[in-house]
N, C-alpha and C positions, 0 to 999 in steps of 0.2 A: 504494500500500500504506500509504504514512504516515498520506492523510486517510483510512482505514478505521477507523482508530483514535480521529479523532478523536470527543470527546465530542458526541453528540447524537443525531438521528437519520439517515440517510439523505439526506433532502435538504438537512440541515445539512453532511454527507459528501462529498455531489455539489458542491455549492455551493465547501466547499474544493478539493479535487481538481481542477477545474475551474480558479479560481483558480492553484493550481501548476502545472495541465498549463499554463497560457497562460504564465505567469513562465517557465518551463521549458524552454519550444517544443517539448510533446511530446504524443502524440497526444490529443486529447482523448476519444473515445470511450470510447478505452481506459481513460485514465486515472480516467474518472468508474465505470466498469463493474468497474475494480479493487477498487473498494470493498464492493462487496457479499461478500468475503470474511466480514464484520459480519453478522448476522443474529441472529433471538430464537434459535436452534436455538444457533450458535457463541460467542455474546458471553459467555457462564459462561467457558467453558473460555479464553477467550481471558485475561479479567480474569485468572480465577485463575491463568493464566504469568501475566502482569504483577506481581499481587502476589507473586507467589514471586518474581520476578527483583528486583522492587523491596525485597523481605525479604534478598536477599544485598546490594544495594547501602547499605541504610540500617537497617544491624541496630540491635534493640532500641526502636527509633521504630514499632514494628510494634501494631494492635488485634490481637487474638486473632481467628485468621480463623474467619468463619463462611461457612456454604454459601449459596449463592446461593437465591433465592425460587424455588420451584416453576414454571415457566412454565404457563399454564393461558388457554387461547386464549378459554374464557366471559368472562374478566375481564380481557380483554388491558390497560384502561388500570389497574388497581390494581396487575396485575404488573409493570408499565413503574414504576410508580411505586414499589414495593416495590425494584426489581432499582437506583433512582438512591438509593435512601435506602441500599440495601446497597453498593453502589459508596463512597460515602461515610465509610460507615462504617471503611471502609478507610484512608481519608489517606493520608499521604506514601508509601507503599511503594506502592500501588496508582498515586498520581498520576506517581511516577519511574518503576516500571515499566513505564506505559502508553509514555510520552515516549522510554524506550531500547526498547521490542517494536517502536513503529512508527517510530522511528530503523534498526534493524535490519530490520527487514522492509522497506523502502525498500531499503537495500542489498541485502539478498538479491535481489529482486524485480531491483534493476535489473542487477544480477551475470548472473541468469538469463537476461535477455531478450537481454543484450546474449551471451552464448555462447549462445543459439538461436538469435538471427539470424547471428552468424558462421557456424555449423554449416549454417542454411539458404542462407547466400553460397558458401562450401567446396562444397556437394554441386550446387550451382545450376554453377557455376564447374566441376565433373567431371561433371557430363551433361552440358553444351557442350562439354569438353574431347572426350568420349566421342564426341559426334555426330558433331563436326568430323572426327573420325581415322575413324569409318567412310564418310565421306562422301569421303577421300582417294582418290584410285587408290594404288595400291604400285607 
């Protein structure tokens, strides 16, 4: 979840994630496939938490926020490049909120996985408990 955040594109994405899954010892697949939470579709709305969470942490240090570029798939490299000059435009509050979203999402994420896999251990662990007692005589 952290390297979804980070700045670039996808295989600049993959390329980190990859890196921490192996620092990590954790799944790699997964960890490069985490990423694609990032997309032209979600990366507005992501920014814009960021810069709002970065506007509580570093008030008054804030540009006046403006809306992100129109995405427009005829012109995908002018909007790539429009959407890094409005990223920018942003500074500090955008660059700290990016840093605590994907600080945060890392923990949520790994919060999660790790009570889904207990939850899968627990119900793994009562259908054996289950079998074994029907399989008992009385």
């Amino acid at each position: 979840m952290f390297a979804g955040l980070v700045p670039g594109s996808n295989p600049v994405q993959f390329a980190v994630a990859a890196m921490l899954a192996v620092a990590f010892r954790v799944n790699l697949p997964v960890a490069v496939a985490v990423t694609l939470y990032t997309n032209p579709l979600t990366i507005g709305p992501i920014y814009v938490i960021a810069y709002w969470i970065g506007t509580l942490l570093v008030p008054g240090d804030s540009a006046p926020f403006s809306h992100p570029p129109e995405f427009d798939w005829s012109n995908l490299g002018v909007w790539l490049r429009a959407s890094f000059e409005w990223a920018l435009s942003l500074g500090k509050p955008l660059a700290l909120g990016l840093v605590v979203l994907a600080v945060g999402l890392a923990i949520v994420g790994y919060a999660v996985v790790q009570l889904a896999w207990r939850a899968h251990v627990v119900l793994a662990w009562r259908r054996r408990k289950a079998r074994r007692a029907v399989g008992k005589p009385r």
